[in-house]
C-alpha positions in Angstrom: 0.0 0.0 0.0 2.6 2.4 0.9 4.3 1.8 -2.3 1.4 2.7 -4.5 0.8 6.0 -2.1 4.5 6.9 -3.2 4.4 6.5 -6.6 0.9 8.5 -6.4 3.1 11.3 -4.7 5.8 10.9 -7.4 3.2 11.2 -10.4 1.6 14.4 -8.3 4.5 16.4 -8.2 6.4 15.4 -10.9 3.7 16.7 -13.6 1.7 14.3 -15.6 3.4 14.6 -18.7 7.1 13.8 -16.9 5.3 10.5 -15.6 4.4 10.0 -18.6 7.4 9.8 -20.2 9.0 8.1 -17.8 6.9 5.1 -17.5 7.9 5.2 -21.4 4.0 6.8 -22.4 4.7 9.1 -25.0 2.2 11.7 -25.2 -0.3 12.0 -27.8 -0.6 15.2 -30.1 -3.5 16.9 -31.6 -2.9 19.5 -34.3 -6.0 21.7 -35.4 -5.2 24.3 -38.4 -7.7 27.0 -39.3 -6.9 28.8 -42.1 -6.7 32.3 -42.9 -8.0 32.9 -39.4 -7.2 36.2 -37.6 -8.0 37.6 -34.0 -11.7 37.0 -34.4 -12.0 34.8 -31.6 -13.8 35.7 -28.4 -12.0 37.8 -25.7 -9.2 37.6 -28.2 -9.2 41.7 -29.0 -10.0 40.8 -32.4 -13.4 41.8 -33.8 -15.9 42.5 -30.7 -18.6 40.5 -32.6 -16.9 37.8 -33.2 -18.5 34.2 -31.6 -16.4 31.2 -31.0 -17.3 29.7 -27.3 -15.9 26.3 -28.5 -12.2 28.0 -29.0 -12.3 30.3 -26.0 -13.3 27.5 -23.9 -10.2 25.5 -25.2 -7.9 28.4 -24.9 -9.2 29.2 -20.6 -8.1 25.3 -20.8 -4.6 25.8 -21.4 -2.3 28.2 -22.7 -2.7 30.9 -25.1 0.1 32.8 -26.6 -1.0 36.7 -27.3 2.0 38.0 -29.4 2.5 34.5 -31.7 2.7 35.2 -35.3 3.7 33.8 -39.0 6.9 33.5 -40.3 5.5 34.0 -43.9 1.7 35.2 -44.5 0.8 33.0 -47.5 -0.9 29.5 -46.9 1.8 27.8 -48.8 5.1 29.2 -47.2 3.9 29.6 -44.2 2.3 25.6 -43.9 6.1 24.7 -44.9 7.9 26.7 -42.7 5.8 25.5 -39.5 6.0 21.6 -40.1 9.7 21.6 -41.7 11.1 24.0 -38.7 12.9 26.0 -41.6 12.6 29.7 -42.0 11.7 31.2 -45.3 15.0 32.9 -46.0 16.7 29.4 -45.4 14.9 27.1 -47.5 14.1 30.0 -50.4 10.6 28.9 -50.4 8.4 32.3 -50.4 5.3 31.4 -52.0 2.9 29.0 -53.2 5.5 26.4 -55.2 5.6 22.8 -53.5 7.6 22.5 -50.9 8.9 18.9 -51.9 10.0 20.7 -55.2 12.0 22.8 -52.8 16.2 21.4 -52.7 16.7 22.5 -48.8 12.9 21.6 -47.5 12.7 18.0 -49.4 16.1 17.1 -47.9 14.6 17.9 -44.2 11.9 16.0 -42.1 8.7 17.6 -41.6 7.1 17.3 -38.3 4.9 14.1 -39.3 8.3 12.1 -40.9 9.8 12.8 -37.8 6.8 11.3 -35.4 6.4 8.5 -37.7 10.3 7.6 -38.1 9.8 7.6 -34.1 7.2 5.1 -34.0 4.1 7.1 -33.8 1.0 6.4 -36.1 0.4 9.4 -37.9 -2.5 10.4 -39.4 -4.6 13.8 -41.3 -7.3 14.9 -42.8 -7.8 18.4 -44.2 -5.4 20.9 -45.3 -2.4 20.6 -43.0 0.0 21.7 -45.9 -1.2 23.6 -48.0 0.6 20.8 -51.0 0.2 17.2 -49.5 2.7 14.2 -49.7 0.8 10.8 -49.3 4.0 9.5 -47.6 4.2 12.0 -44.7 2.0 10.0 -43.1 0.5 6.5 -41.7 -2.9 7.4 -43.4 -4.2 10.5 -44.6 -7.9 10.5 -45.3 -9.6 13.7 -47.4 -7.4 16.3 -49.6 -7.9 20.4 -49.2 -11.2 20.9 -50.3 -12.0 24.7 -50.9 -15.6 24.3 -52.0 -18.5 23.9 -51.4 -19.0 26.5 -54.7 -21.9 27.0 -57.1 -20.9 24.8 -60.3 -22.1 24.4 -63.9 -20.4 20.8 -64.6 -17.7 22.3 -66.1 -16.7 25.0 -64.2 -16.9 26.8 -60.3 -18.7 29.9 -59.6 -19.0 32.9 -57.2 -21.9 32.7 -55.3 -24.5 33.8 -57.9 -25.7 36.7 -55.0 -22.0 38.8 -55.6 -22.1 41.5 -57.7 -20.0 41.5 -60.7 -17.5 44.1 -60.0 -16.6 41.6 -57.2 -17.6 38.2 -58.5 -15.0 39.4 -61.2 -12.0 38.2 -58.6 -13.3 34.7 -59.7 -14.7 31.5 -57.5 -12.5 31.6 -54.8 -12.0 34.9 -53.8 -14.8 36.7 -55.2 -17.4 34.4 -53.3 -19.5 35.2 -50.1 -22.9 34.8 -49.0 -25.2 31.7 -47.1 -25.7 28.4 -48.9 -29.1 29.1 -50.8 -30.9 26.7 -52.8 -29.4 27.2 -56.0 -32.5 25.3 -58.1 -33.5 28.0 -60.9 -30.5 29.5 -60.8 -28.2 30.1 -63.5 -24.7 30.9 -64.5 -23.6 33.9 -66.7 -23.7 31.8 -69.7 -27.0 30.3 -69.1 -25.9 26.4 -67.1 -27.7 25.7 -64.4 -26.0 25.9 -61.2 -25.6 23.5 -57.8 -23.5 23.3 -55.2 -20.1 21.1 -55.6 -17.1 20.0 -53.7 -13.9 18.5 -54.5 -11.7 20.1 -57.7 -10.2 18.8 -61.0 -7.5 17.0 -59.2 -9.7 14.9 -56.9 -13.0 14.9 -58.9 -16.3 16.8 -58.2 -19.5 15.4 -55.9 -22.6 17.5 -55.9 -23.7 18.3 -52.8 -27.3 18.5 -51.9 -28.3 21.7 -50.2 -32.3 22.1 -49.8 -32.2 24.1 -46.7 -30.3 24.3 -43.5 -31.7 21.1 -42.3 -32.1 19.2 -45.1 -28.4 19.6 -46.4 -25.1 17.2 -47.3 -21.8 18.1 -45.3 -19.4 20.9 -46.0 -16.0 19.5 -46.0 -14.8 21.3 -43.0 -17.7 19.5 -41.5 -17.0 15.8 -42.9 -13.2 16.6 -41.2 -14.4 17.6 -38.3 -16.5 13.9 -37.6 -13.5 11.8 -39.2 -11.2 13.1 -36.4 -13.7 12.8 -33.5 -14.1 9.2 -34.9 -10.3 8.4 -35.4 -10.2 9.6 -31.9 -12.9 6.7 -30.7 -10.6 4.5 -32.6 -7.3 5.5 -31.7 -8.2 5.2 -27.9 -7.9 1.5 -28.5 -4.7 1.9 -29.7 -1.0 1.3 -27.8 0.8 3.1 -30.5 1.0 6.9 -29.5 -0.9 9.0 -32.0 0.2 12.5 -34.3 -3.3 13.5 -35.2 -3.8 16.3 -37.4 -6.6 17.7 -38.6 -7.0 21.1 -41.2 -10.4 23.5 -41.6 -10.5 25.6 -44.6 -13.1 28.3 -43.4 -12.6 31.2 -42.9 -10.1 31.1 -46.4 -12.5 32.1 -49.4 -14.8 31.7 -50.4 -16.7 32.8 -47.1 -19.5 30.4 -47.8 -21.3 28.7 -44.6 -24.8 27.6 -44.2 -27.1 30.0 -43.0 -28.2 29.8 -39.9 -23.9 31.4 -39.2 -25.4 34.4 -40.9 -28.3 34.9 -38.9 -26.2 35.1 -36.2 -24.8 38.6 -37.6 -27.5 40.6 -38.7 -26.1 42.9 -41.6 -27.8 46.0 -40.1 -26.2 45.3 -36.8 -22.1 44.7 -38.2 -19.5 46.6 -36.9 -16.5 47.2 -39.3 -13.0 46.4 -38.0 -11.4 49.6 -36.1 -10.1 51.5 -39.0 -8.8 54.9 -39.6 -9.4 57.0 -42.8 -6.1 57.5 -44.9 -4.2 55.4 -42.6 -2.0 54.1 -45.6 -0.8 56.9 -46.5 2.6 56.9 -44.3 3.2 53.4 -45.9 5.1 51.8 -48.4 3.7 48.7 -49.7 2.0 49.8 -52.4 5.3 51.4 -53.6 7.6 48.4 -52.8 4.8 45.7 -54.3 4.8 47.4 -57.6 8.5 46.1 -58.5 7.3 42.3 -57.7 5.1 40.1 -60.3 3.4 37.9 -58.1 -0.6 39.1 -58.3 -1.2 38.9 -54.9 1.5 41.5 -54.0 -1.4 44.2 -55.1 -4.3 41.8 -54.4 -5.3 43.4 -51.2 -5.7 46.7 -52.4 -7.8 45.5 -55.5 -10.3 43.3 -53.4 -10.8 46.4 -51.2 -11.7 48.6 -54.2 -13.8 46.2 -56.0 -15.5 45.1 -53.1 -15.7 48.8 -52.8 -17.0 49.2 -55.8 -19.3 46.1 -56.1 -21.6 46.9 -53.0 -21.6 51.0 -53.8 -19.6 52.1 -50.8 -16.7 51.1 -48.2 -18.9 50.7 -45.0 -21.6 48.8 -47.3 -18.8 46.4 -48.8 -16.7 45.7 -45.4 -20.1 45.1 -43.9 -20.6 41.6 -46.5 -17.3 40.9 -46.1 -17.3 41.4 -41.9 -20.8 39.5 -41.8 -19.4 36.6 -43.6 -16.1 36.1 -42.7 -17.8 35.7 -38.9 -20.3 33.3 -40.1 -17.4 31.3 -41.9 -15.9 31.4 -38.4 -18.4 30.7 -36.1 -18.9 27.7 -38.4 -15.4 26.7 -38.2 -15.9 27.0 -34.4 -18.8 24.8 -34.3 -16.0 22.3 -36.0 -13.1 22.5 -33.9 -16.0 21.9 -30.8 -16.8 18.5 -32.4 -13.3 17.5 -32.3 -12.4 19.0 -28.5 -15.6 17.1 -27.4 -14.4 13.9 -28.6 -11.2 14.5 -27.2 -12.4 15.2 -23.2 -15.2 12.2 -23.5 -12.4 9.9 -24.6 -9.3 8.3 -22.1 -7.1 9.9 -24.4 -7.8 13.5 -22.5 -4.7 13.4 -19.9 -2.4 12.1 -22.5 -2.9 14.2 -25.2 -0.9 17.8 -26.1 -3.0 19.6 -28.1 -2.1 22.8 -30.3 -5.0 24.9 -32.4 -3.3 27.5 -34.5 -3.7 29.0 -38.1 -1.4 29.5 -40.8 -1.6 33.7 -40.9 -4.2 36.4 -40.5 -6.0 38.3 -42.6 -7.4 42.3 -43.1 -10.8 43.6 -42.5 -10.3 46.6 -44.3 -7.7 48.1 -42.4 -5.2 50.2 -44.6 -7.4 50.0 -47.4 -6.7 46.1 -47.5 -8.1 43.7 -47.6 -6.5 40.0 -48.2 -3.6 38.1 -46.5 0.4 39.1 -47.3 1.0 42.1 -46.1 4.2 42.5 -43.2 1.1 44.4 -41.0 -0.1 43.2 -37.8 -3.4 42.1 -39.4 -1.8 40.0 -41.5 0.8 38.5 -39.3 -0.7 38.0 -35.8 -2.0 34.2 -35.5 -3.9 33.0 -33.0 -2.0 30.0 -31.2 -3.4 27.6 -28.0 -1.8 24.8 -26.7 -3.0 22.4 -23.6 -0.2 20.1 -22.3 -1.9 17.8 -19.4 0.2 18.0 -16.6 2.5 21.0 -17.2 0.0 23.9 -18.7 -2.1 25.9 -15.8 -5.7 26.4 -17.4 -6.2 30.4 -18.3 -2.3 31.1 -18.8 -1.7 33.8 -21.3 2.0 34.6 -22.7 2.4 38.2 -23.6 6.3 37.2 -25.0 6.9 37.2 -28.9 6.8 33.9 -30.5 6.5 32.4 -34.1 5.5 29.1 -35.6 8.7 28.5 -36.3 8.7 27.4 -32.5 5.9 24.9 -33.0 8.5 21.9 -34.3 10.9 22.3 -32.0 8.3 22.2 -29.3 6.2 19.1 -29.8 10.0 17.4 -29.8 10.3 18.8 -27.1 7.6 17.8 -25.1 7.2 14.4 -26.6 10.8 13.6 -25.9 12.1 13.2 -29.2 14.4 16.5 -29.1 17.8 14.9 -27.8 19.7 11.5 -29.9 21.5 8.6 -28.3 24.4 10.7 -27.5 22.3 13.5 -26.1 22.6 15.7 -29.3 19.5 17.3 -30.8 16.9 15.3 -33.2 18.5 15.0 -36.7 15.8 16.7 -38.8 17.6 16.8 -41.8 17.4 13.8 -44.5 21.0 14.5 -46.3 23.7 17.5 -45.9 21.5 19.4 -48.0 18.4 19.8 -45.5 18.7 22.4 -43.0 18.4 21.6 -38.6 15.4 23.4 -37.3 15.4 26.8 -36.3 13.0 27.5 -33.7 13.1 27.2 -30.0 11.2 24.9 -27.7 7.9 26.8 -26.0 7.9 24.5 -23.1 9.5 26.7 -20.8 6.4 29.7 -21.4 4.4 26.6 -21.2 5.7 25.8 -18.0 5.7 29.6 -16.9 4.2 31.9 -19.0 5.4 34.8 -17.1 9.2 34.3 -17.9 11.3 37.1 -19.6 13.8 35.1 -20.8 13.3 31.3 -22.2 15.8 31.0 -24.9 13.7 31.7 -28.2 14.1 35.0 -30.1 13.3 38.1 -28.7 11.6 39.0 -32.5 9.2 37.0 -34.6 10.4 37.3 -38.4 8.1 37.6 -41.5 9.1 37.5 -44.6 6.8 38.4 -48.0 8.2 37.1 -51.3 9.3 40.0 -53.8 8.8 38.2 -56.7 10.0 36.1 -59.5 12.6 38.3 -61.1 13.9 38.4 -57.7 14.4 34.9 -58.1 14.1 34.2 -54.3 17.3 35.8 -52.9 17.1 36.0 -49.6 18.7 39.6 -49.9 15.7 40.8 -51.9 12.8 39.9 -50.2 11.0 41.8 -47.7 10.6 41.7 -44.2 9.2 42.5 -41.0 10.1 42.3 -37.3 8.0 42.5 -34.1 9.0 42.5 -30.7 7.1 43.1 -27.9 6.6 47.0 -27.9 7.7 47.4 -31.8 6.7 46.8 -35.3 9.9 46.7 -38.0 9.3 46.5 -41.5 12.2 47.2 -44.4 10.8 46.8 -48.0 13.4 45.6 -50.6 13.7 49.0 -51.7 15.0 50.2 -48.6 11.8 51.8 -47.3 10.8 51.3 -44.2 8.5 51.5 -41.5 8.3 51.7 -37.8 4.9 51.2 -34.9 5.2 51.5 -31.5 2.0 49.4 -29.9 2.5 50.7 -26.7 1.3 53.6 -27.9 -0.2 52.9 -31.2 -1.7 49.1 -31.6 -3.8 49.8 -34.6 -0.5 50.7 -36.4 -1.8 54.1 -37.4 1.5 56.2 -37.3 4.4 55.3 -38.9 7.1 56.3 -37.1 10.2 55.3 -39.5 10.5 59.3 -40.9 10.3 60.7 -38.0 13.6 62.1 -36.1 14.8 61.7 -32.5 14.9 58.7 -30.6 12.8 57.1 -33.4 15.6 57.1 -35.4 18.0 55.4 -32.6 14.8 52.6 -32.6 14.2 52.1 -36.0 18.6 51.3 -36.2 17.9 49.1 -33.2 15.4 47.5 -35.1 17.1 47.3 -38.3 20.1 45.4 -36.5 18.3 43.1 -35.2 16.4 42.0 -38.4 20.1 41.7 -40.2 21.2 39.4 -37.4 17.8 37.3 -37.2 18.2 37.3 -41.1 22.5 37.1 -40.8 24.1 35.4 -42.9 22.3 37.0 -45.5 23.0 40.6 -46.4 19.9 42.3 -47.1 19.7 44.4 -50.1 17.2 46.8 -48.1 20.1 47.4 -45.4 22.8 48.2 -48.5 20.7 50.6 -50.1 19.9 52.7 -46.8 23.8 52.4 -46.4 24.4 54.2 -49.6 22.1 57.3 -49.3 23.1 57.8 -45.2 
């Protein structure tokens, strides 16, 4: 008896995921993506509509990290930067090409090769990466599906409600609006319409939409039941599980049935805290106009044709507001199936869960309105994680952290971080891969007050300039943030400066300005050549030249 009361003690103080580990019970890990998801989350200080009780009840379960952002603010670079480990400027992948296509990122592990090569079972649905490799994994069930989308048999459609001037954008982008029952209704050309999922690449499956009750499944909602049932079925299982599971909402098209619209009343929408002019004092515009990548200027041209399509601004932002938090709340409704399942099942207290999304996304703010941009909009991420036996339910970190972290983290805490010989993990598959280069979270985790825990003190972004930069590091541009500041230097040497103390909406751009601004913004600048070092930016040589 006394025996069992002391190893009770042991487990008790020791923390449940040290027990664990030592009794050789790796932990389990859950991985939820939302894409294209910003602040919008309740008592997040995003949009003060917003309605996600399912997500706020998971983050006052664990931890939730307040200043975590992107490393790149495009689905496709930033998906390959978070589960290879790599940064951006070290693998040379920017933008949307396939990351196995990518030299330096195809000769590393990404996070689910390196659970599998350690004996987990591995297994996803959804978009996790934003291009898929079948052999990542133990199983991998349904492929990123963007839909549903109106559809002719031959060809997708906005939703049939969009004005032209926006509809224009094309199916993806220029879609919003509730499912409606599409019977009667008719494409530009005259085909009759109905709603579709799937693409050319997996095939197309109408899906049967009546009414809100009488309905098929969205994707986001068919992913959502697969990994609450792979959760029944993996609680059967002795093989420690990597589970990971992608929603596509709120990306576009901000389609969602409609009973997420009625929540939001049009009349009642409150735009997105924005101030008239405020991108004047910037530089994108200016610095984009060199690169030929589209969606360097997308997010000014969806802002004036959304502008345009619905006959003013406020009008406009108030579709786009209305169902970008439908598309959310639906997403939320989603991720609760899956939490659920997780606390009813024995896999609770063994189980580290992360929910995060890939990069944020404007409301209007700066006359923009997309994804891409080195802005806070555009860069902050929501990020949550729940370690049993180590997190304290309600913490909040107010430290600076990136995705980049994530890898290094989950190695970390699932004691795969350190070799035979006590070296770290061997990421890299040949001498032409690259080690990882975040930093383990686990001591925030642990205490999410500490000042000092061995990470950067700056979270990077990087924005591709183009393909006639032909992805030189040197030639890209970038942003900083630390705690109190906001650094961004434009490949043409421009740059730009925020103080959020002071100014959290980014409204003053403080780069031109004398003073002590100008000691900061060198401060700043240093510390975005070392985080960038060895590469010699080509911003930093032309501000050399004219100083």
């Amino acid at each position: 008896m006394l025996k069992y009361l002391c190893l009770t003690v042991i487990l008790y103080c020791t923390g449940g995921i040290t027990a664990m580990i030592a009794q050789n019970q790796r932990p389990n890990v859950l991985i939820i993506m939302i894409d294209d998801l910003n602040d919008c989350i309740t008592d997040w200080g995003g949009h003060r509509q917003s309605l996600t009780p399912n997500m706020k009840r998971f983050a006052e379960s664990g931890v939730s990290f307040k200043r975590a952002y992107t490393n790149a603010p495009m689905c496709g670079p930033s998906r390959a930067s978070l589960f290879t480990g790599i940064y951006p400027h070290h693998s040379r992948n920017y933008y949307q090409a396939p990351w196995f296509r990518n030299e330096v990122l195809s000769n590393s592990r990404t996070m689910m090769e390196q659970f599998k090569a350690a004996g987990y079972q591995v297994v996803g649905s959804g978009k996790i990466m934003h291009h898929n490799r079948g052999s990542m994994w133990s199983h991998f069930e349904h492929p990123a599906d963007y839909s549903p989308t109106p559809f002719d048999g031959e060809e997708r459609h906005p939703h049939p409600d969009v004005p032209e001037a926006f509809a224009k954008i094309g199916w993806v982008d220029g879609s919003l609006g509730p499912f409606i029952n599409l019977e009667g209704r008719k494409s530009k050309d005259g085909k009759n319409l109905h709603w579709t999922t799937g693409n050319p690449q997996i095939g197309y499956s109408p899906m049967r939409y009546v009414n809100d009750e009488d309905r098929d499944p969205t994707p986001d909602e068919i992913n959502a039941k697969w990994a609450a049932d792979q959760l029944k079925l993996l609680s059967d299982s002795k093989q420690p599980f990597f589970l990971a599971v992608g929603f596509l909402r709120p990306h576009t098209p901000i389609v969602a049935p409609q009973k997420y619209f009625d929540r939001f009343p049009l009349e009642d929408i409150k735009l997105a805290v924005i101030q008239s002019n405020d991108d004047e004092d910037t530089h994108l515009n200016f610095a984009y106009q060199d690169g030929d990548v589209h969606a360097l200027r997308f997010g000014r041209e969806m802002f004036e044709a959304i502008t345009a399509a619905y006959g003013s601004t406020e009008a406009g932002l108030k579709k786009w507001t209305q169902a970008y938090l439908a598309c959310v709340a639906a997403v939320d409704d989603n991720v609760g199936q899956v939490l659920d399942a997780l606390k009813e099942s024995p896999l609770y207290e063994n189980t580290i869960v992360i929910l995060a999304s890939d990069h944020g996304f404007h409301m209007g703010e700066k006359d923009y309105l997309y994804k891409n941009s080195l802005w806070e909009e555009s860069t902050r991420i929501p990020l949550m994680i729940r370690v049993p036996g180590l997190t304290n339910p309600g913490s909040k970190v107010e430290q600076v952290v990136s995705l980049i972290d994530v890898y290094p983290t989950l190695l970390d805490l699932c004691s795969l971080s350190k070799g035979k010989n006590t070296e770290p993990a061997i990421t890299m598959k040949s001498s032409q891969g690259h080690p990882l280069d975040g930093h383990s979270l686990k001591a925030l985790l642990k205490h999410p007050k500490r000042k000092s825990w061995g990470g950067s003190r700056a979270a990077l972004t990087a924005v591709y300039a183009g393909k006639r930069h032909k992805s030189v590091a040197a030639q890209q541009h970038y942003a900083i943030r630390t705690e109190r500041f906001r650094y961004i230097l434009y490949n043409t040497g421009q740059e730009e400066l925020y103080d959020h103390r002071n100014d959290p909406y980014e409204w003053q751009n403080l780069a031109d300005q004398g003073g002590k601004y100008q000691r900061k913004k060198k401060q700043m600048r240093k510390l975005l050549k070392n985080l960038v070092s060895p590469v010699r930016l080509n911003g930093f040589e032309r501000l050399q030249a004219v100083q």
